[in-house]
N, C-alpha and C positions, 0 to 999 in steps of 0.2 A: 630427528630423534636425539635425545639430550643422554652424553654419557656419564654413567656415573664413577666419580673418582674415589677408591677408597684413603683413606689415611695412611693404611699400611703401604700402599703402593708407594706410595710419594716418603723423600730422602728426606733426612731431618732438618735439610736445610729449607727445603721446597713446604716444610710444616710449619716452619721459623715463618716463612714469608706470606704463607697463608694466615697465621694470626696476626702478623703485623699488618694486613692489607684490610682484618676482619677492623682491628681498632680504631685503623686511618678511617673506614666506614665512618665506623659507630660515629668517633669523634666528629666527622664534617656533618653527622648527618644532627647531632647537638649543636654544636657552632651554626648550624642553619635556623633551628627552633630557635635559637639567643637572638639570632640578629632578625626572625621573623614576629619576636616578641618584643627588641626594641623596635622594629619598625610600626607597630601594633601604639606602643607609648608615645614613640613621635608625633605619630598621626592625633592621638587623642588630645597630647600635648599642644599641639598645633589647632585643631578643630576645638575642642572644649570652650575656651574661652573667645574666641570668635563668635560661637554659637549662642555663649551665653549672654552675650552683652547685647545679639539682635533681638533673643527672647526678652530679656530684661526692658528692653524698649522697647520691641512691641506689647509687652505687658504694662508699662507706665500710658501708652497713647491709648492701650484701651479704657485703661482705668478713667483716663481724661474724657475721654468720649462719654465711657458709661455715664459718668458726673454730667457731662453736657445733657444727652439725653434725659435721665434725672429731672435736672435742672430746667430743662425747656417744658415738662409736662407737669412741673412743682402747680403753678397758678392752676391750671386743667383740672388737676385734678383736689386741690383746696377749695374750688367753686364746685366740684361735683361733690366733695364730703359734705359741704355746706347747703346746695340746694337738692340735690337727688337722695344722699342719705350713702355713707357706706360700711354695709353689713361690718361684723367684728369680726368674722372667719373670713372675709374677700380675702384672696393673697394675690389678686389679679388684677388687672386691668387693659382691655383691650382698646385701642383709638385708632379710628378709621377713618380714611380722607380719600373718597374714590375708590382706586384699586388697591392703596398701599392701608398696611395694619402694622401697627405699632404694638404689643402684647408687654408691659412691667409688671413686676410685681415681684414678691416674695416667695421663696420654698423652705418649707418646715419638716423637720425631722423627725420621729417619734422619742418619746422620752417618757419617765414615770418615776415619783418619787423614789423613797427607798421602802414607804410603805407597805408598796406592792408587793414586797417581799412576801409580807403577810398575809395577803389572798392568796399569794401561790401557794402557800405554807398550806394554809385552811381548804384547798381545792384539793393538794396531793393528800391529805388527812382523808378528806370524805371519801377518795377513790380507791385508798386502802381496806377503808370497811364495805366497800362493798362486795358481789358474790367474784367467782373466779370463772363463768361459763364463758360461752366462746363470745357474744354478744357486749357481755363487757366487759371483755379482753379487749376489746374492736373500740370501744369508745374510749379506753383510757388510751388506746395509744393514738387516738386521734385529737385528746385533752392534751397530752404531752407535746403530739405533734402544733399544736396551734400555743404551746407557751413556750415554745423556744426563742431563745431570744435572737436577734441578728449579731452581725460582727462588731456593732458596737455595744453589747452588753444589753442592747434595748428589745422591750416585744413589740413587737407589731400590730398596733393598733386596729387594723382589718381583722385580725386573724383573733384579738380579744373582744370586736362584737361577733363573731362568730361563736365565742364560746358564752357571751351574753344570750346566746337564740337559743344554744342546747338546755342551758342552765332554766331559762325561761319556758322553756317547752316542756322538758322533760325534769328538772329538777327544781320546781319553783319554792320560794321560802326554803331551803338547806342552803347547809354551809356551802354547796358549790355555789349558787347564787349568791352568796353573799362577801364570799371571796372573789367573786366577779367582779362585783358593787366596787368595792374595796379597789380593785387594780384600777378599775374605771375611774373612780374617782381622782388616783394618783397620776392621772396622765397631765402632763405637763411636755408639751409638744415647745422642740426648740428650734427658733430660726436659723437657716440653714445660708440662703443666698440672696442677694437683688437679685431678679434676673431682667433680660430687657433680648424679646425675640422680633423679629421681622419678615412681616409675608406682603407680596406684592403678587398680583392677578396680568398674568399672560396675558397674550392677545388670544388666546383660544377661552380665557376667564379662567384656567386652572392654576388655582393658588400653589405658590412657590415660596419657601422657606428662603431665605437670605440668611446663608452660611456664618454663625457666631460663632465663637468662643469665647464669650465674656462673663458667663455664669460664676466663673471662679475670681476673677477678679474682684478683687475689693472695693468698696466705693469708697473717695474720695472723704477724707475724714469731718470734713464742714458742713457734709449734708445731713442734715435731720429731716428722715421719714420716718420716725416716730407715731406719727398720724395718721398713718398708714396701717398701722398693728394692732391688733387685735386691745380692745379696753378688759378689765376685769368687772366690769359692772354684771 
């Protein structure tokens, strides 16, 4: 059982010593956060660039690889544009040898003039004339919900033929179809990555991914796939 000591009890010297033991605390228990916050900086100081110069070079040997890769399926695949024909929206290509698959290609972003502006302008105009009951209460906030944009400022191309099917179904010829048209037309999708995946077939035949990280690396400045991307014709 813990006794309690009052203040009054205790001599003005035994008060004296109790606050100077309270400080001596406080202070070691500060002088400990100091030296557990420079040992925090040492450590980082020490680790940071260690760390940074093996990511740094693992990140130049993939870049080199991706270019090799790249580069070993350049012929392959300039004889397949040439005799098989490749569509203007392919962003892929997959080559296969046996059990092992090889997957390149390209990924694109959503994007849309500034145009667009003005079909959203024209779509939110027609939603305000129309009535206020519960039915199209429900649709406007399902119009709103599919024009939001993402974290990059941009809409989401899914989610504007989606508002193509309503417009088309239930609003054909008005300004919400035609504010449609309008965004539609403004889409301008922008290239995003090379990419280069790899899958290889077990001995049981079930396909196994082969662990990348090279989507973000950059290619190699001297390769031109160009011919590879979509024409405007």
């Amino acid at each position: 059982m813990t006794q309690t000591i009052s203040l009054q009890d205790l001599t003005p010297e035994q008060r004296k010593e109790l606050v100077t033991q309270a400080k001596q605390e406080e202070k070691a228990a500060k002088d400990k956060r100091s030296a557990d916050l420079k040992a925090l900086e040492d450590l980082a100081s020490e680790s940071v660039p260690i760390s940074m110069q093996k990511l740094i070079e693992a990140s130049q040997i993939l870049e080199q690889v991706k270019g090799e890769v790249f580069n070993n399926f350049m012929g392959l695949l300039k004889l397949k544009a040439d005799t098989i024909g490749i569509k203007s929206n392919q962003q892929s290509h997959t080559i296969t040898s046996g059990t092992q698959s090889i997957k390149l290609g390209y990924r694109v972003t959503d994007g849309y003039g500034d145009n667009a502006a003005y079909g959203i302008a024209m779509i939110h105009k027609f939603l305000e004339n129309l009535g206020s009951d519960a039915p199209t209460k429900k649709l406007i906030n399902v119009v709103f919900r599919l024009l939001q944009r993402n974290g990059n400022g941009d809409l989401d191309s899914k989610k504007v033929i989606q508002l193509r099917q309503i417009a088309d179904r239930d609003y054909p010829e008005t300004d919400f179809a035609k504010g449609v048209e309008i965004i539609q037309q403004e889409y301008k999708p922008k290239l995003s990555r090379w990419f280069i995946e790899a899958y290889e077939k077990d001995g049981t035949g079930i396909e196994r991914n082969i662990p990348l990280s090279i989507t973000s690396v950059d290619l190699p400045k001297d390769i031109d796939l160009t011919f590879l991307l979509p024409t405007n014709d």
